[in-house]
C-alpha positions as CSV (number, residue, x, y, z in Angstrom):
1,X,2.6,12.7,5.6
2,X,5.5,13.2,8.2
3,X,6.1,9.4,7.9
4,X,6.6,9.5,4.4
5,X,8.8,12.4,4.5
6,X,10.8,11.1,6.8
7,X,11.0,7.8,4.7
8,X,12.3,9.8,2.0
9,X,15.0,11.7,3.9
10,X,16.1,7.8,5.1
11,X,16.6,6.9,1.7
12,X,18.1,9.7,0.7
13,X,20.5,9.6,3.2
14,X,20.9,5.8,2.5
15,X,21.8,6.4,-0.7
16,X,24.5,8.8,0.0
17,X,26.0,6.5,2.5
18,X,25.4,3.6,0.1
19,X,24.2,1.5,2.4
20,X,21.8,-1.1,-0.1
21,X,17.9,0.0,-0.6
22,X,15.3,-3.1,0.4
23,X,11.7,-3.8,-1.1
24,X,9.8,-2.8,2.5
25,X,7.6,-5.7,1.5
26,X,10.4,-8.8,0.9
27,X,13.3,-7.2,1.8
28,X,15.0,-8.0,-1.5
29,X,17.8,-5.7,-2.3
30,X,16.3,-3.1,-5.2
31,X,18.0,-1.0,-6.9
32,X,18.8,3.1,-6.7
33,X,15.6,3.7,-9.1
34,X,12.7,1.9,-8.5
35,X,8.9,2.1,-7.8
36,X,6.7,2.9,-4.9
37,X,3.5,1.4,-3.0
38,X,1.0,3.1,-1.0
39,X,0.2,1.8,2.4
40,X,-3.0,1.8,4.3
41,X,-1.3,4.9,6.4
42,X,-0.7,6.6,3.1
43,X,3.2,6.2,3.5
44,X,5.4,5.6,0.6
45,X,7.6,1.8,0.9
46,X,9.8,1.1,-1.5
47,X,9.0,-2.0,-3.9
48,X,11.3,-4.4,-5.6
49,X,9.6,-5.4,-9.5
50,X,8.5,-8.9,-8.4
51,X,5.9,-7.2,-5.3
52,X,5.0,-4.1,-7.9
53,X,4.0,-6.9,-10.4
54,X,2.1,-8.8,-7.5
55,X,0.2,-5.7,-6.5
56,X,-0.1,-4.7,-9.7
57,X,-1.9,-7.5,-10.9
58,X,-4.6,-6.7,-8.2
59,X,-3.9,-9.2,-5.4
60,X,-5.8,-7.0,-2.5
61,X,-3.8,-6.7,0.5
62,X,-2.8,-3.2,2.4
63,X,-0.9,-2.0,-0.5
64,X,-1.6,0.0,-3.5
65,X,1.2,0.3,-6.6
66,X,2.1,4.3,-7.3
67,X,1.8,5.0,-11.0
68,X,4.9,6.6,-12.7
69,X,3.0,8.2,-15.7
70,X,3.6,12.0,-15.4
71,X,1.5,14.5,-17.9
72,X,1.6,18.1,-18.6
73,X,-2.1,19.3,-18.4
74,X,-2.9,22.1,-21.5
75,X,-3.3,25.6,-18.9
76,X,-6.2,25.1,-17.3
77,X,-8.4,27.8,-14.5
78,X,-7.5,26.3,-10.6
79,X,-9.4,29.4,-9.5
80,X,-11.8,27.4,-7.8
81,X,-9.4,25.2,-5.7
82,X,-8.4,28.6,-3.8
83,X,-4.6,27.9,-3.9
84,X,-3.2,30.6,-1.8
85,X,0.1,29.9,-2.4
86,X,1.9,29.6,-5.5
87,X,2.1,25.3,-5.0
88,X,0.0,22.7,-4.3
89,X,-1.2,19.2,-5.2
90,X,-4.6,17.8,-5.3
91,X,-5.5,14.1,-4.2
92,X,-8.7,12.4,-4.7
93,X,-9.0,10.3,-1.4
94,X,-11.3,8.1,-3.1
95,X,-13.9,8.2,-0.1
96,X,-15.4,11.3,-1.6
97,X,-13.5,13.5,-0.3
98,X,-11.0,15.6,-2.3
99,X,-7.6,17.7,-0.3
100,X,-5.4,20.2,-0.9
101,X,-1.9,20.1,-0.3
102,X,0.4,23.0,0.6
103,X,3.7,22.4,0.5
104,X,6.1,24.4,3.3
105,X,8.9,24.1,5.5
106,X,7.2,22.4,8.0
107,X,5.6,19.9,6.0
108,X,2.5,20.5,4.3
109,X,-0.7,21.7,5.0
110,X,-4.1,20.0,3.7
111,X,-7.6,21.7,3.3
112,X,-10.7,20.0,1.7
113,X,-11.5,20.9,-2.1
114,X,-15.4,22.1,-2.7
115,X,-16.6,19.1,-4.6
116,X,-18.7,21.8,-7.4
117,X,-14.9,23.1,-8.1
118,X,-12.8,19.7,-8.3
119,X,-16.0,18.5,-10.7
120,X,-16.0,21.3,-12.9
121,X,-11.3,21.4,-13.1
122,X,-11.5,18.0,-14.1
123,X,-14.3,18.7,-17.0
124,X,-12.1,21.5,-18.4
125,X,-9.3,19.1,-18.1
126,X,-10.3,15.1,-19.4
127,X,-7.0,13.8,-18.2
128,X,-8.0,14.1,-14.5
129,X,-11.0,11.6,-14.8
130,X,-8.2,9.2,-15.3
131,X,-6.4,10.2,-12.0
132,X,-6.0,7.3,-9.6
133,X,-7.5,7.8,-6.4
134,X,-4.8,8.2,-3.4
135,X,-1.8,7.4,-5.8
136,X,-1.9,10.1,-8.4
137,X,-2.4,13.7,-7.8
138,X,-3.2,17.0,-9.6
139,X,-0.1,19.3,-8.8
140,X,0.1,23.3,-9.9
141,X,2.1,26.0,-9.9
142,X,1.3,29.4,-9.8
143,X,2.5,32.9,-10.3
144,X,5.8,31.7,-10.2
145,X,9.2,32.6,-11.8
146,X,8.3,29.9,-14.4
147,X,7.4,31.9,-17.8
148,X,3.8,29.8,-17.3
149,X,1.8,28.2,-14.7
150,X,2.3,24.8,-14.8
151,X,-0.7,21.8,-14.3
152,X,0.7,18.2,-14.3
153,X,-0.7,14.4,-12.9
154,X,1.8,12.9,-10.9
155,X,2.5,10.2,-9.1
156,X,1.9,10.9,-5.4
157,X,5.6,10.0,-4.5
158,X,6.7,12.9,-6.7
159,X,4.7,15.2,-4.4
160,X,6.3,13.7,-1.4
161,X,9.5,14.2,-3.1
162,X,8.7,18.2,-3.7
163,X,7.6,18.4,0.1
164,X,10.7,17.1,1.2
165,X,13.1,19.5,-1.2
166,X,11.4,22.6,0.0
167,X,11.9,21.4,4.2
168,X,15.5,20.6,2.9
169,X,16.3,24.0,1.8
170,X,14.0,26.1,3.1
171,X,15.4,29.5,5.2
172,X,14.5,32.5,6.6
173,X,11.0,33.6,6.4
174,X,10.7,33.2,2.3
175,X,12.5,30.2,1.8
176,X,15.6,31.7,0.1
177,X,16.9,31.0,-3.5
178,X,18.0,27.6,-2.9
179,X,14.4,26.4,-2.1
180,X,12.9,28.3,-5.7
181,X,15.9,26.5,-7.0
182,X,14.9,23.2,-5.2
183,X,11.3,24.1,-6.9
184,X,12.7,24.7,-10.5
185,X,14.9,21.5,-10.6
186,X,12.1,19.6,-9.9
187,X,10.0,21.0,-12.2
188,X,12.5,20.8,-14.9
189,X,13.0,16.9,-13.8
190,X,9.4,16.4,-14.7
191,X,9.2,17.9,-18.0
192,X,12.7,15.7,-18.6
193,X,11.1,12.5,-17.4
194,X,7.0,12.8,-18.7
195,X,5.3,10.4,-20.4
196,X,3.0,12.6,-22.3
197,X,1.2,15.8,-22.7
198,X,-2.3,16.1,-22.5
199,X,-3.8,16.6,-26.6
């Protein structure tokens, strides 16, 4: 996870500096907006449209192509995921195992998902038996300023994304407004830039 944060904050900073962005599997130029592969290590490369295609398309290799659909999940109980903060996102590991993601100033932190609760979240919500192991995750939002809880499928680089916001402008010991601000412009990108919403 620190890998792919730190990734992120290089292109970040790339692109303010506007030094060119490079497919980190041909180094071909690519352009500001573009899509994502997962690596073995779970880190996030950039990927210029000819390697997205040839992953795509299911050639094997260490790398798996991140999704870009993003839907808005009807409300739906996380009760059993024992969230104890206000944020998180869920990823299937596809091994069995199911993790929790806390997102903080230092990161995030992870803790395993009782299998009897993920099982029962996803029959209450038939959009997550689509979710794509490692590369798509369950993200929610709780008891915050928003005027309802929130309950998306995202790509996993979108998590990454949110992690890296909330170490950006994190202070003090609650964050500050600028991080809930950080939070709420990311939320309102998603709702901007979603594919659907779950019938």
């Amino acid at each position: 996870m620190t890998t792919a944060l730190e990734r992120i904050a290089a292109r970040t900073a790339a692109r303010r500096d506007g030094t060119p962005q490079r497919c980190g599997v041909c180094a071909a130029a690519i352009a500001p907006e573009h899509r994502h592969l997962l690596d073995g290590a779970d880190d996030v490369i950039c990927a210029c449209p000819a390697c997205v295609l040839l992953f795509d398309r299911g050639v094997g290799g260490p790398y798996l192509v991140v999704p870009d659909r993003r839907i808005r999940l009807r409300p739906a109980s996380t009760d059993g995921l024992n969230v104890p903060v206000g944020l998180a996102f869920v990823v299937d590991r596809g091994d069995g195992q199911v993790v929790a993601h806390y997102p903080s100033p230092l990161g995030s932190t992870e803790a395993a998902v009782d299998p009897d609760a993920w099982a029962s979240l996803v029959a209450s919500a038939p959009a997550l038996s689509t979710l794509r192991p490692r590369v798509e995750a369950l993200l929610v939002r709780t008891n915050s300023r928003a005027a309802a809880d929130e309950v998306w499928l995202v790509p996993i680089d979108d998590c990454f994304r949110l992690v890296a916001a909330i170490r950006q402008h994190w202070t003090g010991m609650s964050g500050g407004s600028a991080v809930w601000l950080a939070v709420a412009r990311f939320f309102d990108d998603l709702a901007r830039t979603r594919h659907e919403k779950e019938s």
